[in-house]
BATIFI-996451 format. One record per residue: residue number from 0; z, x, y of N, C-alpha, C, O, CB in turn. Coordinates in nm, 3 decimals, always signed. Glycine has a CB too. Layout:
(rec NUM,(Z,X,Y),(Z,X,Y),(Z,X,Y),(Z,X,Y),(Z,X,Y))
...
REM end
This chain:
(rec 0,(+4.171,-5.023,-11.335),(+4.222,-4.960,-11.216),(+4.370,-4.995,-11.201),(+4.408,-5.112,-11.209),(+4.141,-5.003,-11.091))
(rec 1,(+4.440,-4.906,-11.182),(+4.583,-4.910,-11.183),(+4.667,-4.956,-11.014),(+4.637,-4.885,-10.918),(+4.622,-4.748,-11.238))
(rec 2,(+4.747,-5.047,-10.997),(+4.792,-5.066,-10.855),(+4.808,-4.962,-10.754),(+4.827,-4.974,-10.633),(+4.906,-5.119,-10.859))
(rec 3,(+4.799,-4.882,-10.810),(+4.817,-4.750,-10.696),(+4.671,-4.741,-10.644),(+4.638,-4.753,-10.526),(+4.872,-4.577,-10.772))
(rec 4,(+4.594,-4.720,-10.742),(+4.478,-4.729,-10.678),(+4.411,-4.790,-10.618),(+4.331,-4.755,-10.531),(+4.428,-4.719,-10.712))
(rec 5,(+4.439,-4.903,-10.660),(+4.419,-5.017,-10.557),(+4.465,-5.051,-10.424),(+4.412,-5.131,-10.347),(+4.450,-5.106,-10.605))
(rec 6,(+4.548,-4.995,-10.409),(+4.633,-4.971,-10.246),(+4.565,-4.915,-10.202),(+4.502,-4.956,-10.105),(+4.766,-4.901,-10.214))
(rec 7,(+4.540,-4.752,-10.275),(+4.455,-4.685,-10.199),(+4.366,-4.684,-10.137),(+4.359,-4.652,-10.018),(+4.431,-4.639,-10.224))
(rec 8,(+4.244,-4.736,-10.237),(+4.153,-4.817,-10.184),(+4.179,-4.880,-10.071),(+4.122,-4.840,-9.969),(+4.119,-4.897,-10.261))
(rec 9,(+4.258,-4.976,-10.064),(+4.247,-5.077,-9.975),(+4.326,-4.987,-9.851),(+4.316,-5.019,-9.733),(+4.318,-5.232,-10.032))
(rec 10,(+4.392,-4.892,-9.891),(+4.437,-4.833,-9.774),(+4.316,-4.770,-9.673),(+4.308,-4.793,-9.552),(+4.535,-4.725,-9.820))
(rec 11,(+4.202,-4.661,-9.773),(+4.134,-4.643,-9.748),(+4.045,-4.723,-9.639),(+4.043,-4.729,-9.517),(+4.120,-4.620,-9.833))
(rec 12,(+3.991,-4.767,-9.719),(+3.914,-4.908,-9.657),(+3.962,-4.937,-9.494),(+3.887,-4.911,-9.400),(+3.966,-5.063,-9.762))
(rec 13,(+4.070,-4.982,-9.480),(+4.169,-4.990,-9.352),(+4.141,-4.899,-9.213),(+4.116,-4.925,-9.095),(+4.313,-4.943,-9.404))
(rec 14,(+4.159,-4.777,-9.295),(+4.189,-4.661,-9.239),(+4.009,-4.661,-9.140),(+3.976,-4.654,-9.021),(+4.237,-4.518,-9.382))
(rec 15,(+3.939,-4.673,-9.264),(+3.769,-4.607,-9.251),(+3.710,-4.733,-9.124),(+3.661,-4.694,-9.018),(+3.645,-4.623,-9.459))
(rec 16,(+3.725,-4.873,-9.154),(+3.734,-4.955,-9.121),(+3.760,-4.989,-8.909),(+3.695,-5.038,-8.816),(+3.820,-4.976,-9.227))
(rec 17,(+3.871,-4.937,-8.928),(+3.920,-4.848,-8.779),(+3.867,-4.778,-8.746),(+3.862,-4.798,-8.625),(+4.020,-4.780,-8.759))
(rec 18,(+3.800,-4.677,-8.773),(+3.768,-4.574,-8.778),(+3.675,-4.584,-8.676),(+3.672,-4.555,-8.557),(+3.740,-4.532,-8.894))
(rec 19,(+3.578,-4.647,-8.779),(+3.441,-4.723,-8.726),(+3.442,-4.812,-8.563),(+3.363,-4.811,-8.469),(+3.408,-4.850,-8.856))
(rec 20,(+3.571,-4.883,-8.586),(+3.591,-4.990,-8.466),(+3.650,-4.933,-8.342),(+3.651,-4.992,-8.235),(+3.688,-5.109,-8.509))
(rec 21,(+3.711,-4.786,-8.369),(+3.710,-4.710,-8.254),(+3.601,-4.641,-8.184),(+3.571,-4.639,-8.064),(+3.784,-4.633,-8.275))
(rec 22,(+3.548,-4.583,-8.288),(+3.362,-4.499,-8.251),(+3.298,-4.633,-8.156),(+3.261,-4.643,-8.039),(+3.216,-4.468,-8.458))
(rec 23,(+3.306,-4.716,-8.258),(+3.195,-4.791,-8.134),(+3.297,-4.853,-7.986),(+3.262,-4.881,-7.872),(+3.098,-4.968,-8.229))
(rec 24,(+3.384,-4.856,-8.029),(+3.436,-4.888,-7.919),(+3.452,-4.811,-7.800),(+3.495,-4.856,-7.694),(+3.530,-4.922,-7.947))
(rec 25,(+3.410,-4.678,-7.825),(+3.437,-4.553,-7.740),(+3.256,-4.523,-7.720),(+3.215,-4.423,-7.660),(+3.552,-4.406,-7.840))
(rec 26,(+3.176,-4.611,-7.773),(+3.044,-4.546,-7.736),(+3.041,-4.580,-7.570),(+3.128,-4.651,-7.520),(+2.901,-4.617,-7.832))
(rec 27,(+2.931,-4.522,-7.489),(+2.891,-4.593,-7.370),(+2.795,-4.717,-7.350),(+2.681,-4.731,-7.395),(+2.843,-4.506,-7.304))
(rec 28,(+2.882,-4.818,-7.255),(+2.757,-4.935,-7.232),(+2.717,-4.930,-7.095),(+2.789,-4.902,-6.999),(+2.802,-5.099,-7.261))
(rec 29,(+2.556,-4.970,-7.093),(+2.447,-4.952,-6.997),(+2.429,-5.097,-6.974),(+2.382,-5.155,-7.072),(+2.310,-4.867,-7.048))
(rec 30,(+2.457,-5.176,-6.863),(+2.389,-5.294,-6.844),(+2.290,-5.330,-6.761),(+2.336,-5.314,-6.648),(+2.456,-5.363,-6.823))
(rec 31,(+2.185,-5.367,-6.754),(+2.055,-5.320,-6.724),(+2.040,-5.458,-6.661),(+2.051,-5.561,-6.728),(+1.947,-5.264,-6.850))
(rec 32,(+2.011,-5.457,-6.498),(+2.005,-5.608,-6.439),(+1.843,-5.559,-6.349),(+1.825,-5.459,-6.281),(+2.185,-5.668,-6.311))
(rec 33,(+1.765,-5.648,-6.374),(+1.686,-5.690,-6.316),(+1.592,-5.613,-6.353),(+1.613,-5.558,-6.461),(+1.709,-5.707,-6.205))
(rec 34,(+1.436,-5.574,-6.272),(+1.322,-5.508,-6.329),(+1.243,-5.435,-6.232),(+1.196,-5.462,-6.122),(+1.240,-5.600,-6.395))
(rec 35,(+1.244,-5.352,-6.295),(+1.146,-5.257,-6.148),(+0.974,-5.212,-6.297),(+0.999,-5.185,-6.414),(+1.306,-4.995,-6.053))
(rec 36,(+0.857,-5.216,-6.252),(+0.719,-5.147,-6.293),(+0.785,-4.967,-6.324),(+0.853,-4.897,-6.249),(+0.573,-5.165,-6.127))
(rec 37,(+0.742,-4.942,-6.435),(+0.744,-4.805,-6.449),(+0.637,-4.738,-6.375),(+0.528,-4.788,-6.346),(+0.738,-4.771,-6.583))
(rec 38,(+0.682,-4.609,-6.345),(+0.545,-4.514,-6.321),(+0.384,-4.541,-6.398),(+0.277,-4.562,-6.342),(+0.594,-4.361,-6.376))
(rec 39,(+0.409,-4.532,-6.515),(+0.285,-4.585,-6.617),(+0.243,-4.692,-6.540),(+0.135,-4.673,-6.484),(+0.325,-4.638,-6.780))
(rec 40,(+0.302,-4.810,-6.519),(+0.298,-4.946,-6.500),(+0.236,-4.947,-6.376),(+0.146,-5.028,-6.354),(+0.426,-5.018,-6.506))
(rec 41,(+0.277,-4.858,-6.283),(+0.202,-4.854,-6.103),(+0.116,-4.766,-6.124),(+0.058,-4.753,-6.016),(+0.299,-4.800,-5.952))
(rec 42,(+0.070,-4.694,-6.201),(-0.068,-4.625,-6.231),(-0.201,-4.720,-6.261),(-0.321,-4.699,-6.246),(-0.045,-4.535,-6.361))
(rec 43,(-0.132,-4.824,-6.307),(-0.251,-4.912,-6.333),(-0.311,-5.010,-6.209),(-0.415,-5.075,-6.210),(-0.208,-5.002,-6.452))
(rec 44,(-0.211,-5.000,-6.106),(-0.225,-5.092,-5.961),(-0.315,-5.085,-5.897),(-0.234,-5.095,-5.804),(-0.144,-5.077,-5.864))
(rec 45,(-0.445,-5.074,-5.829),(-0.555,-5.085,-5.797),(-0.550,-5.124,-5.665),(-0.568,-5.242,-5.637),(-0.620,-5.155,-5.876))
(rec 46,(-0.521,-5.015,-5.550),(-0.520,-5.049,-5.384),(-0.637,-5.110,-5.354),(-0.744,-5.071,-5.401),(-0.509,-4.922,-5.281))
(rec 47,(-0.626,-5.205,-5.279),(-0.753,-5.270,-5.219),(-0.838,-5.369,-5.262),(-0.936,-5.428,-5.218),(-0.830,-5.192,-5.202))
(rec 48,(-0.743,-5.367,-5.402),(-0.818,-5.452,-5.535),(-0.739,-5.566,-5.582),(-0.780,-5.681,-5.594),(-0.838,-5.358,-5.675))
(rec 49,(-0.588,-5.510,-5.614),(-0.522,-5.599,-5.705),(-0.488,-5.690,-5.578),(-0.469,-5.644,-5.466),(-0.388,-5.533,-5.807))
(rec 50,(-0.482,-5.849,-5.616),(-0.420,-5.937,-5.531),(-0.321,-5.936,-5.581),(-0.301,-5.867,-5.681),(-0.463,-6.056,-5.507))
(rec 51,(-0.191,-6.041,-5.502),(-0.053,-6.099,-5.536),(-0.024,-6.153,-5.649),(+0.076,-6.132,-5.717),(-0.018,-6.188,-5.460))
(rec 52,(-0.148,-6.254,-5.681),(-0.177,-6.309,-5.800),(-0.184,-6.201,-5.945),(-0.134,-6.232,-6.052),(-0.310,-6.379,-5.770))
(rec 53,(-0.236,-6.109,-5.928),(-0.257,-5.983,-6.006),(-0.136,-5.927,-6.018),(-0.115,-5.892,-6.134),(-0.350,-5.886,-5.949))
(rec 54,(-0.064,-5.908,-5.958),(+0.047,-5.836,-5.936),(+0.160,-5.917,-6.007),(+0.233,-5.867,-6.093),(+0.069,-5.810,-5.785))
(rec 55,(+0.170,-6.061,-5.961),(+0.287,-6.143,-6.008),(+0.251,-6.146,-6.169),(+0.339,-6.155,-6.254),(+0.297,-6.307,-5.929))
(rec 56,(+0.121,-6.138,-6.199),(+0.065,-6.189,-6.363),(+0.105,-6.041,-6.425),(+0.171,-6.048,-6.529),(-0.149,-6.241,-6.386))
(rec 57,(+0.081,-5.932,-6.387),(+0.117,-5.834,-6.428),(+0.303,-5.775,-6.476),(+0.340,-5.741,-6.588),(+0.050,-5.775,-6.332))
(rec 58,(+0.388,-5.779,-6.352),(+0.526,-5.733,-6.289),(+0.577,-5.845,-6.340),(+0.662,-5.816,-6.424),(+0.550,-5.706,-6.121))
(rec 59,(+0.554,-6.030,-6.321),(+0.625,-6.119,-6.268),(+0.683,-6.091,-6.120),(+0.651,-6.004,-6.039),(+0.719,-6.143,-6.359))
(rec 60,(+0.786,-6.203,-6.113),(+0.798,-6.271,-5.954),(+0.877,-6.165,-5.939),(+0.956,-6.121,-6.023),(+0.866,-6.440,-5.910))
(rec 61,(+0.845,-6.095,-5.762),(+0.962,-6.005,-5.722),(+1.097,-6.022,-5.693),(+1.141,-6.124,-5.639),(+0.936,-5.956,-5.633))
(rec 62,(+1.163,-5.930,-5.726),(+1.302,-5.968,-5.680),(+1.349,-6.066,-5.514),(+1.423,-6.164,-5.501),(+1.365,-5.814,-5.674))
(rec 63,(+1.280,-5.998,-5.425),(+1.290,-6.056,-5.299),(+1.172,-5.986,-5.228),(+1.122,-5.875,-5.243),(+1.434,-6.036,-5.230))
(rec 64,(+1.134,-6.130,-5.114),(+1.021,-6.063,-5.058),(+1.061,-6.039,-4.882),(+1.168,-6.078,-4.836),(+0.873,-6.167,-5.091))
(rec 65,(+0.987,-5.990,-4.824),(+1.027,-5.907,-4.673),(+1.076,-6.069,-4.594),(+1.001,-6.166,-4.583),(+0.844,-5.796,-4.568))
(rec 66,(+1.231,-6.059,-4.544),(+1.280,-6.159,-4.486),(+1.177,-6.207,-4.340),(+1.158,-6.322,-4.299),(+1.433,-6.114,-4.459))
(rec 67,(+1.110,-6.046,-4.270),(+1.014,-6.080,-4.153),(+0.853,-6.100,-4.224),(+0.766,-6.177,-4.183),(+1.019,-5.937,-4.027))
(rec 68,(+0.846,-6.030,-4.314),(+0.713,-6.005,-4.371),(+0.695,-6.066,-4.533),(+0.754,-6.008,-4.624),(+0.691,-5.838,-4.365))
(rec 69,(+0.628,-6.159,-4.555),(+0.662,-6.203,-4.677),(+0.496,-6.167,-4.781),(+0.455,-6.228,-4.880),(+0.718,-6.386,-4.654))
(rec 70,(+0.442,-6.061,-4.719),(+0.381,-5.969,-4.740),(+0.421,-5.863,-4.844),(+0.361,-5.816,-4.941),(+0.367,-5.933,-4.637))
(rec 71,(+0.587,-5.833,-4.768),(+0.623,-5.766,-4.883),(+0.712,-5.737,-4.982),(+0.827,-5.760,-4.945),(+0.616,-5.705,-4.866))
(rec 72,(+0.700,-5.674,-5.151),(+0.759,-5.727,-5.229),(+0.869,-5.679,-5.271),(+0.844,-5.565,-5.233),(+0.698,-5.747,-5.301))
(rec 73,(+0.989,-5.669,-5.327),(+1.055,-5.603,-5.371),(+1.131,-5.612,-5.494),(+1.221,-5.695,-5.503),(+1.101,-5.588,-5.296))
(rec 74,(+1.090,-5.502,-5.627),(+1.109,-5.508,-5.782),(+1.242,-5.401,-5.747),(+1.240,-5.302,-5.674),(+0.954,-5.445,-5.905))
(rec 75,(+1.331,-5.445,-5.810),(+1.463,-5.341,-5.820),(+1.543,-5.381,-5.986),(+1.558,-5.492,-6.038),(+1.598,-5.382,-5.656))
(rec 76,(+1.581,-5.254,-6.034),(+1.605,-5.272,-6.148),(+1.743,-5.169,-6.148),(+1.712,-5.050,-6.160),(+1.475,-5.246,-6.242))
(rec 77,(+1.867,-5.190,-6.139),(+1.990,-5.129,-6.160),(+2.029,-5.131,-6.274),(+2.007,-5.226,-6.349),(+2.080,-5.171,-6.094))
(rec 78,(+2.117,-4.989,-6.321),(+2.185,-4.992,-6.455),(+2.325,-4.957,-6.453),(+2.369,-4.845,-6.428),(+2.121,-4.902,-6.549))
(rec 79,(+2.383,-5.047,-6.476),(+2.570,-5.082,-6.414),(+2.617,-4.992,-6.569),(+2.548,-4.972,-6.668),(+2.652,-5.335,-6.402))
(rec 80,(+2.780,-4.945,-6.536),(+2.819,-4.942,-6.637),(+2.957,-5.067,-6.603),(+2.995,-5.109,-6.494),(+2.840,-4.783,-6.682))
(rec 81,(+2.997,-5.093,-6.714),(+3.113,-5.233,-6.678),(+3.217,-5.140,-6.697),(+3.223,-5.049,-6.779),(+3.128,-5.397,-6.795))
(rec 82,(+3.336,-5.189,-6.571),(+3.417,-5.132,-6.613),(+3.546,-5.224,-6.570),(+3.558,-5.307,-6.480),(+3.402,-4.999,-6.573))
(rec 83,(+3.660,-5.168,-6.693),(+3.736,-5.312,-6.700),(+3.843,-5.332,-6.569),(+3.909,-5.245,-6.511),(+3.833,-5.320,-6.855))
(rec 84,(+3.834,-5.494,-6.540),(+3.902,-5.513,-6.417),(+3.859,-5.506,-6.270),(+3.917,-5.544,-6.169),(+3.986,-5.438,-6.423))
(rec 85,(+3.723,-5.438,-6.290),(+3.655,-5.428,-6.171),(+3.523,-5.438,-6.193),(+3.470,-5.469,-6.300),(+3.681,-5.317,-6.104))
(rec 86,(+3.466,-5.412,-6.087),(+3.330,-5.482,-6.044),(+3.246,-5.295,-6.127),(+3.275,-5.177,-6.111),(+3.313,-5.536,-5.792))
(rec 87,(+3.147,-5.364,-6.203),(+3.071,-5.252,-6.248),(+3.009,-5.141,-6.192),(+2.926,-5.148,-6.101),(+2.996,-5.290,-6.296))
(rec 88,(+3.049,-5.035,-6.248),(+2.976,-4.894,-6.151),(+2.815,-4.876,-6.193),(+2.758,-4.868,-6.302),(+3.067,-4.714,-6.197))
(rec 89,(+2.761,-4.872,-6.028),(+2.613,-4.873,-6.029),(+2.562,-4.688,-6.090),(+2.570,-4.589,-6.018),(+2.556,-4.921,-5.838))
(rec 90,(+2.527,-4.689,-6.195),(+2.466,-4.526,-6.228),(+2.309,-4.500,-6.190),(+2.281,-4.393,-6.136),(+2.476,-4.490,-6.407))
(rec 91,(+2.239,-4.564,-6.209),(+2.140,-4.612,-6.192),(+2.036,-4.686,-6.109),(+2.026,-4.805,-6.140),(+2.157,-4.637,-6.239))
(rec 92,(+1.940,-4.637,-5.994),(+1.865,-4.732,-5.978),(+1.737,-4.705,-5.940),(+1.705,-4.588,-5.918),(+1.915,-4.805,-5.908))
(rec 93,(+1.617,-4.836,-5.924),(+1.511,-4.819,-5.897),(+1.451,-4.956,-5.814),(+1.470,-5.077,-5.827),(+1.452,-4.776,-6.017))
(rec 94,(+1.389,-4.894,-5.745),(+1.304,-4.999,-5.582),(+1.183,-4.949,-5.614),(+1.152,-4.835,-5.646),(+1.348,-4.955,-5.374))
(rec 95,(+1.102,-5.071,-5.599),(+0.961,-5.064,-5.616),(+0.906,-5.204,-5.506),(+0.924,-5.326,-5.509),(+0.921,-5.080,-5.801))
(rec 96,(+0.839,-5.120,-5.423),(+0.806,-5.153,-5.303),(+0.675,-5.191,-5.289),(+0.589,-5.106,-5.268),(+0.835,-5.063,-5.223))
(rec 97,(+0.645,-5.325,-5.301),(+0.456,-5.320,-5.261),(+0.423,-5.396,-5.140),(+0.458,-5.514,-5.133),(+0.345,-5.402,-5.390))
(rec 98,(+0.351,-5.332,-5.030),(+0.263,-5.433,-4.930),(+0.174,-5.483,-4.968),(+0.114,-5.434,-5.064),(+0.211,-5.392,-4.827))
(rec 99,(+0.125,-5.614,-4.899),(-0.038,-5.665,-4.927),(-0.067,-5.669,-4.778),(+0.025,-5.669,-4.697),(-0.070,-5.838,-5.018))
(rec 100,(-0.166,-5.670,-4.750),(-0.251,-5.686,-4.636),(-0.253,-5.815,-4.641),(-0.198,-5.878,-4.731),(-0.384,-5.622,-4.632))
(rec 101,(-0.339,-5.885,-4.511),(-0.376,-6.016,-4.479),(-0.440,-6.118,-4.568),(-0.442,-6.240,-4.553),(-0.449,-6.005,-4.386))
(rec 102,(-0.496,-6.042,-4.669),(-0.583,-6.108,-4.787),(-0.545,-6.093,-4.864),(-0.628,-6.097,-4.955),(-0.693,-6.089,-4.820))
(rec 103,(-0.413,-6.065,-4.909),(-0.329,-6.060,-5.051),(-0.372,-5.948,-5.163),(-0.339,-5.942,-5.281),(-0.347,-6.209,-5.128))
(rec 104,(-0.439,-5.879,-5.101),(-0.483,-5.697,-5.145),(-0.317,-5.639,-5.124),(-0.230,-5.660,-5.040),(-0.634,-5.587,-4.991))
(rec 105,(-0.325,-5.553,-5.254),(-0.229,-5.425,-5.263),(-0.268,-5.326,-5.140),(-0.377,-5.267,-5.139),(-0.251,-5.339,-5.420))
(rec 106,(-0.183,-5.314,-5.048),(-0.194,-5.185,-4.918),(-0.100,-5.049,-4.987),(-0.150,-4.941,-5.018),(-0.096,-5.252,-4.728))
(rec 107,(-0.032,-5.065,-4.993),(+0.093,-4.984,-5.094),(+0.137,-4.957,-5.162),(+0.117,-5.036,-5.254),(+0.157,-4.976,-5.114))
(rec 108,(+0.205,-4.874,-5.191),(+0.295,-4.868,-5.325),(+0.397,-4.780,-5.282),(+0.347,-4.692,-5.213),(+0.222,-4.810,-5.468))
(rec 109,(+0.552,-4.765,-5.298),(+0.657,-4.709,-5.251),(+0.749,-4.737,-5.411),(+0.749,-4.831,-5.490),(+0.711,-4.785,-5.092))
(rec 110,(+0.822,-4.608,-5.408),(+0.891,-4.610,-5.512),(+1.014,-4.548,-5.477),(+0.990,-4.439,-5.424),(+0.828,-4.558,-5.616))
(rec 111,(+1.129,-4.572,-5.484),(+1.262,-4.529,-5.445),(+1.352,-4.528,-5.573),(+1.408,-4.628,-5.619),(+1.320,-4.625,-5.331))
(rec 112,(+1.362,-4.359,-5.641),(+1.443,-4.369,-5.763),(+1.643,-4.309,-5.715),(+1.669,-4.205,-5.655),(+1.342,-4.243,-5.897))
(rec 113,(+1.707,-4.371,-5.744),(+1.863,-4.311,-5.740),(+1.913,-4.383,-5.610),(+1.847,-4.415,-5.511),(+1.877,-4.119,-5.725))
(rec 114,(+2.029,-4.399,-5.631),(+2.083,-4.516,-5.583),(+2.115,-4.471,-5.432),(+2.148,-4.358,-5.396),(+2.211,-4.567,-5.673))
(rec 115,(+2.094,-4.616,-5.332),(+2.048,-4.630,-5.204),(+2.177,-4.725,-5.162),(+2.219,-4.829,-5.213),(+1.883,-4.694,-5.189))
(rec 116,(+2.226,-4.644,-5.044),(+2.369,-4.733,-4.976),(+2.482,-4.669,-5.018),(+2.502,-4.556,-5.064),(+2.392,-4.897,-5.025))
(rec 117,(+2.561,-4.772,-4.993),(+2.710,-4.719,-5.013),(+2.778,-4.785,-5.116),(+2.877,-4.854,-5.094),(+2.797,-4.735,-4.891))
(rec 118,(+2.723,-4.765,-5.245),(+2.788,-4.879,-5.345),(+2.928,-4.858,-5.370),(+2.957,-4.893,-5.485),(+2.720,-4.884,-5.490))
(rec 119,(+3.044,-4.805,-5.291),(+3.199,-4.832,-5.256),(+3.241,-4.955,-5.177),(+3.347,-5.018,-5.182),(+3.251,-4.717,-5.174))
(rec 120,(+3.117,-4.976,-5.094),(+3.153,-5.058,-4.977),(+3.223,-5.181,-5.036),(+3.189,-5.247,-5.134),(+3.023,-5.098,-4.885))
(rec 121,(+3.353,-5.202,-4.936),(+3.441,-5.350,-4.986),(+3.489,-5.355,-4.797),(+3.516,-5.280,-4.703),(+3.629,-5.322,-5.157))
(rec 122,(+3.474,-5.502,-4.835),(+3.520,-5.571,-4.700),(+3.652,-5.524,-4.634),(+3.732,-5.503,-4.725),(+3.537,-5.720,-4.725))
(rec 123,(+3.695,-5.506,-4.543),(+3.821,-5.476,-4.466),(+3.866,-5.595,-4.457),(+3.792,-5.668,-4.392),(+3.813,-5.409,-4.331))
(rec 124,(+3.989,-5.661,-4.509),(+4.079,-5.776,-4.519),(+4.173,-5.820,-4.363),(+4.235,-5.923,-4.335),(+4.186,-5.732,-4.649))
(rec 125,(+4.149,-5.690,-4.282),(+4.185,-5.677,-4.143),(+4.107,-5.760,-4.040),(+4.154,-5.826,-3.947),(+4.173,-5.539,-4.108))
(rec 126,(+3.959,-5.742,-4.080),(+3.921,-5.763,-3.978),(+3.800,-5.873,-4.000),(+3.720,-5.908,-3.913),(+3.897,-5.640,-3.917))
(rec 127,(+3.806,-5.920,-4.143),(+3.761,-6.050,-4.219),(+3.798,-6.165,-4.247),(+3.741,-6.245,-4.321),(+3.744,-6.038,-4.305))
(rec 128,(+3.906,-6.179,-4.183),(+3.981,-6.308,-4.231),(+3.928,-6.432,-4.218),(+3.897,-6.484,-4.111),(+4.095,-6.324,-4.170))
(rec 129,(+3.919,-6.479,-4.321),(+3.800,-6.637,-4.350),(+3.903,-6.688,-4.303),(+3.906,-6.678,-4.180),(+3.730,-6.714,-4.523))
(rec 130,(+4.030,-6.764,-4.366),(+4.133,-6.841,-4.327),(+4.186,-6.834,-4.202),(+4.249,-6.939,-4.188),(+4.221,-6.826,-4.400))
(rec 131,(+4.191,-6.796,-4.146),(+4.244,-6.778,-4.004),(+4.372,-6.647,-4.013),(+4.407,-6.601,-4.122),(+4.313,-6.947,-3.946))
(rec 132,(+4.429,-6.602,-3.885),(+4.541,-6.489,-3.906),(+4.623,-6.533,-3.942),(+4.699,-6.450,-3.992),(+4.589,-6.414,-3.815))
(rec 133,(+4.686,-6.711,-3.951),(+4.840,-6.749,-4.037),(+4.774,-6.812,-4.174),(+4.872,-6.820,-4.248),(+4.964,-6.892,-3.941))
(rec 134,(+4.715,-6.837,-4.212),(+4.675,-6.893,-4.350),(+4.584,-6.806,-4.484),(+4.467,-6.769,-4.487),(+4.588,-7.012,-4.306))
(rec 135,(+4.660,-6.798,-4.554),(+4.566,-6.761,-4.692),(+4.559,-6.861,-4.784),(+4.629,-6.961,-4.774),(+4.618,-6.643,-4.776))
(rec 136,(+4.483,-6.846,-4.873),(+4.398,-6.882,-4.937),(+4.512,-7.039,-5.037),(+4.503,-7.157,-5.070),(+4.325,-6.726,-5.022))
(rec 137,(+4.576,-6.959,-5.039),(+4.650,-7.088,-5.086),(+4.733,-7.175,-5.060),(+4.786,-7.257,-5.134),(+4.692,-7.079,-5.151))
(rec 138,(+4.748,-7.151,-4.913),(+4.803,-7.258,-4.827),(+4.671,-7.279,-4.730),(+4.694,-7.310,-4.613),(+4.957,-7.211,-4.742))
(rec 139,(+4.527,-7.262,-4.775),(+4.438,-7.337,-4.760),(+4.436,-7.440,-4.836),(+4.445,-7.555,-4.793),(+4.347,-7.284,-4.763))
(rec 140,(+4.420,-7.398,-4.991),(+4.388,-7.497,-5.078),(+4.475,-7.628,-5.076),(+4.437,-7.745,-5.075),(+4.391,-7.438,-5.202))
(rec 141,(+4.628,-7.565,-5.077),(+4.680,-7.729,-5.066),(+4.668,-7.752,-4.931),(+4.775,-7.785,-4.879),(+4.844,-7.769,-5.115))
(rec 142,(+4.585,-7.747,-4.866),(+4.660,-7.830,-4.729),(+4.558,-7.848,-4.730),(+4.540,-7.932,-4.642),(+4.742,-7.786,-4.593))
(rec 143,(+4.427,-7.813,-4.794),(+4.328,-7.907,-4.810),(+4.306,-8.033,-4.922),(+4.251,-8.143,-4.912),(+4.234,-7.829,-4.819))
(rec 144,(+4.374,-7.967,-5.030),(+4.398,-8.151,-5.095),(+4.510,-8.228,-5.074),(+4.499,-8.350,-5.081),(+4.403,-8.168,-5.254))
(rec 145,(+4.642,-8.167,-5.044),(+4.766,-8.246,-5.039),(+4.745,-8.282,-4.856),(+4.777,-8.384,-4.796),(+4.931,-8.140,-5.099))
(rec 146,(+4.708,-8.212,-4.828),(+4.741,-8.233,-4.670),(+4.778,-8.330,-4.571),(+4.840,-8.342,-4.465),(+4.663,-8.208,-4.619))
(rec 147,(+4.699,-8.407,-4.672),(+4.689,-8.558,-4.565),(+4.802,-8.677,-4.660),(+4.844,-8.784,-4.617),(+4.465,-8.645,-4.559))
(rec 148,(+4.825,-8.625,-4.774),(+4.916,-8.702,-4.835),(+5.093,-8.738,-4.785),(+5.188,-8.664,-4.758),(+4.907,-8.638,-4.956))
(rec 149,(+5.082,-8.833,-4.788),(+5.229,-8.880,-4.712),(+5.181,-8.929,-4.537),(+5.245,-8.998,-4.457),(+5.364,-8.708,-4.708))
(rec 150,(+5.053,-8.868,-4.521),(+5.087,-8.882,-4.365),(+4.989,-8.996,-4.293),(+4.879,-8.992,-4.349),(+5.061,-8.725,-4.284))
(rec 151,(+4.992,-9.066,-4.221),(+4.892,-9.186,-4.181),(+4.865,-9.190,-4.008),(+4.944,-9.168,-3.916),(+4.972,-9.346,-4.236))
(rec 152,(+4.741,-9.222,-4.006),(+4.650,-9.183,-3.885),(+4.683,-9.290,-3.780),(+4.627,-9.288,-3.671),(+4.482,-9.182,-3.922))
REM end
């Protein structure tokens, strides 16, 4: 093989190489947080039958259970896409809702597909102020470690 060709090659190579590392770099990513029961999966649920115990051995532990009612359960499974510099866009979601009655029997089943709320919502900096109206955040910090330095009680 003669040096020319060998460039080539290796030019090749380079070229193809990139190529590749752009495609995937341009594919889409899905990040998939937490777990909701499929349809299939709540077909198998048995009102009146399945206990909590049944349910947790089946699903695992719910995401969160009713802050007044701890009766009831809640499986939620979101699919973010990441996006750079900011907080990931929600495309995706699913709530899966179960009551039990007094005896730890399945009463329910509720299913909530596509996303619920206002996932824009960001705090107003107006009318939130942790630090007080003359202090931010970093004439918190030192005047919480230097603060007292130099000065005596």
């Amino acid at each position: 093989m003669s040096v020319t060709r060998q460039v080539r090659a290796f030019v090749l190579l380079v070229v193809l190489s990139l190529s590749a590392l752009l495609l995937v770099g341009c594919t889409a990513q899905v990040d998939v947080r937490g777990s909701a029961p499929s349809d299939e999966d709540l077909a198998s649920v048995r009102r009146g039958l399945d206990t909590k115990k049944d349910i947790q051995e089946r699903f695992g532990l719910p995401i969160a259970t009713g802050a007044a009612d701890p009766n009831v359960w809640y499986y939620v499974k979101q699919d973010l896409r990441p996006l750079p510099l900011s907080p990931p866009e929600i495309i995706g979601q699913r709530i899966v809702v179960i009551n039990f009655d007094q005896e730890d029997l399945v009463m329910s089943l509720n299913v909530v597909n596509g996303i619920v709320g206002d996932t824009k919502f960001r705090p107003d900096p107006d009318s939130s102020k942790i630090y007080g109206p003359d202090r931010s955040a970093v004439q918190e910090f030192f005047n919480t470690f230097f603060g007292s330095v130099g000065f005596q009680s």
